[in-house]
C-alpha positions in Angstrom: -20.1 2.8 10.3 -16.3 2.9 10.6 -14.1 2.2 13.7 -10.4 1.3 14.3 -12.0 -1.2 17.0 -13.4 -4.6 15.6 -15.2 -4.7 19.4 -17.0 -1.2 18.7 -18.2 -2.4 15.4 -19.6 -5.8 16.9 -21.5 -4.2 19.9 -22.7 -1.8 16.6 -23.6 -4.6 14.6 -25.7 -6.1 18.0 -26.8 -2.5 19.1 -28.5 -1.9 15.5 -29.4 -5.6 14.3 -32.6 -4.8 13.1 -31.5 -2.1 11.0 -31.0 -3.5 7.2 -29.4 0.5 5.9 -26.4 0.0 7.5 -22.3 -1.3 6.5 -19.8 -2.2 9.0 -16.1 -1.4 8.2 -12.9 -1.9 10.9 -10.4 0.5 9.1 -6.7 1.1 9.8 -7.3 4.0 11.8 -6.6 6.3 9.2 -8.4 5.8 5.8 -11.8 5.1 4.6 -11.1 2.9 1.5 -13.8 1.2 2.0 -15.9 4.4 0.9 -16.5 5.4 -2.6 -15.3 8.6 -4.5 -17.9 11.4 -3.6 -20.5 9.1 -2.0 -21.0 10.7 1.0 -23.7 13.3 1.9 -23.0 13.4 5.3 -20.1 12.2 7.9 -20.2 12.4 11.6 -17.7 12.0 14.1 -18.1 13.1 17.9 -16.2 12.0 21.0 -13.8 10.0 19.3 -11.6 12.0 16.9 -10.3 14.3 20.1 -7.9 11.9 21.0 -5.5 11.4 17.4 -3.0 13.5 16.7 -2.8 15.9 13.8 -0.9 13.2 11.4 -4.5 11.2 11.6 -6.5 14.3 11.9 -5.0 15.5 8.4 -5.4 11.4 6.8 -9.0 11.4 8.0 -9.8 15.2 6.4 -8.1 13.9 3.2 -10.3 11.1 2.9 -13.5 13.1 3.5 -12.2 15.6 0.7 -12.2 12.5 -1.6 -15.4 11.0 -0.6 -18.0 13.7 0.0 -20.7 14.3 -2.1 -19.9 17.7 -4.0 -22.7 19.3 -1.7 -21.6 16.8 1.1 -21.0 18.0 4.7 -18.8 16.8 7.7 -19.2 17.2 11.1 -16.3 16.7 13.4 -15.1 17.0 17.3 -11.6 17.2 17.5 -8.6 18.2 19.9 -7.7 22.1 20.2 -5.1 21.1 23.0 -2.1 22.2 21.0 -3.3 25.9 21.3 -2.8 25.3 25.0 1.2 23.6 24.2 2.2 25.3 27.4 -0.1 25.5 29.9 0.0 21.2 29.2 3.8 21.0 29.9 3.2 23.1 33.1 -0.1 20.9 34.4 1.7 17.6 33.7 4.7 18.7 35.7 2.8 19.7 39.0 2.6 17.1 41.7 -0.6 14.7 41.2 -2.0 16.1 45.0 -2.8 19.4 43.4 -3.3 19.0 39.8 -6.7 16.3 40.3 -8.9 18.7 42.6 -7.9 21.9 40.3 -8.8 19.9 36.8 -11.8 18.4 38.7 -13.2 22.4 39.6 -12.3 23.5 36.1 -9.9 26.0 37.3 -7.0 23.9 35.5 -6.9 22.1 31.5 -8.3 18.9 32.0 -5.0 16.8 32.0 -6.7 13.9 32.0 -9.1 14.1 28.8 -6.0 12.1 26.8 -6.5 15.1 24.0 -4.3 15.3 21.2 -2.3 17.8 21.8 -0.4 18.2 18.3 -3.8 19.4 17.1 -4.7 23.4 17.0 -7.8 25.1 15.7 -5.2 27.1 13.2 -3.6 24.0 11.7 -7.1 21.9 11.3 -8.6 24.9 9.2 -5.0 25.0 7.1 -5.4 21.4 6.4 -8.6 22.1 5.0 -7.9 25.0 3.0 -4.6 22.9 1.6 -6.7 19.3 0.9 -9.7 21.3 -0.9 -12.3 21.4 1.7 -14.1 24.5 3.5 -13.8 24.9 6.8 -17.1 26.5 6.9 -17.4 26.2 10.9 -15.3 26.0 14.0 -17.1 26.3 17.4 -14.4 25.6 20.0 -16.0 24.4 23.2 -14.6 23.2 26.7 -15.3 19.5 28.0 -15.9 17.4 30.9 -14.9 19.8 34.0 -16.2 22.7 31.9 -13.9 26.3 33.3 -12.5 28.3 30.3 -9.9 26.0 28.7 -11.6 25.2 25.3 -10.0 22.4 24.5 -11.9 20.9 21.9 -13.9 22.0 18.4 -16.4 21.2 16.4 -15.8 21.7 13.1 -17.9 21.5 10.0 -16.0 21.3 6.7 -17.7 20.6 2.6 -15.9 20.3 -0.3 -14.4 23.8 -2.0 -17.0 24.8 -4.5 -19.9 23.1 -2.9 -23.6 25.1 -2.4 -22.9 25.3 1.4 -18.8 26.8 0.8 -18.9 30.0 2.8 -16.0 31.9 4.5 -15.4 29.8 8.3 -17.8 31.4 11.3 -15.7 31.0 14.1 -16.7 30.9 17.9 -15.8 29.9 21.2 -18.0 28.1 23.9 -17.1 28.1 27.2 -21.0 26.8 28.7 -20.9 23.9 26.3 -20.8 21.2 28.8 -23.6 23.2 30.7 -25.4 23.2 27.6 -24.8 19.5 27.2 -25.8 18.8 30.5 -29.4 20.7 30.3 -30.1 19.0 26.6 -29.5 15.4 28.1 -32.2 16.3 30.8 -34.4 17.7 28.2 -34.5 14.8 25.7 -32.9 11.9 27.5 -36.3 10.4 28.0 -38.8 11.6 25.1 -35.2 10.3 22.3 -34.9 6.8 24.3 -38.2 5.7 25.3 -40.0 5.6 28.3 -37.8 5.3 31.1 -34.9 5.0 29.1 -31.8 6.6 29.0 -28.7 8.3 26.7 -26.5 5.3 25.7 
């Protein structure tokens, strides 16, 4: 596990202490130098790269074309809010009074999701193409008010010349947080125990 925050990887460290398969790292925010040439099968990000801007974005997908596995894969939700550069000038200027209930009914972009909003969907697959990885997936989805403003993607990319290296499937999502919402009810309590519930 790798995290800018020192406080994310202790409550890790706590959260999984009787797991012996795991490494802790606190990186810079933008590297993984800690990771070995082409030693990774499989890298996971979700909820947490939405919020760099592209400078990072690009760092991070530069690292993962160094350490993938030839065959590797790499999962990762990330800002689309740049495709939106616009509409997010117009939001931020209108008075706070009428911006929170429109956001809050989905009618509006969700001004307050703190997305990166250098990042596009365009630009993340040209980073790829230009670093040597293939963007072999890029389902763009809405978040937390849900509405039509797809502001965020998930993208799967593998090393050029890998098994999996396909031309990029490309698709937009606008029921993904009703999705989301149905598959926490379904599994919340048969993935965490009895009684339990989604961290």
């Amino acid at each position: 596990m790798v995290d800018l925050a020192e406080r994310c990887i202790d409550h890790c460290r706590e959260r999984f202490a009787g797991a012996s398969n795991i490494e802790y790292h606190v990186n810079d925010g933008r590297s993984l130098g800690m990771v070995a040439d082409r030693s990774v099968d499989l890298a996971f990000s979700f909820d947490s790269l939405v919020h760099v801007e592209a400078d990072v974005l690009e760092s991070y997908l530069s690292e993962l074309e160094r350490t993938l596995a030839p065959n590797g894969v790499a999962f990762i939700h990330h800002s689309v809010a740049g495709d939106y550069g616009r509409l997010n000038a117009f939001v931020r200027r209108m008075p706070e009074r009428l911006r929170r209930p429109l956001v809050n009914r989905g009618a509006l972009i969700d001004a307050y999701a703190w997305r990166a909003e250098s990042v596009t969907a365009a630009g993340v697959r040209a980073h790829c193409e230009r670093t040597g990885l293939a963007c072999v997936g890029q389902e763009r989805i809405n978040w937390e008010h849900g509405g039509p403003f797809l502001i965020d993607a998930l993208t799967t990319v593998t090393p050029l010349g890998s098994v999996w290296e396909r031309p990029t499937a490309t698709s937009r999502n606008p029921f993904f947080r009703r999705e989301a919402g149905r598959m926490s009810h379904l599994y919340a309590r048969s993935s965490f125990g009895r009684g339990g519930t989604a961290p």
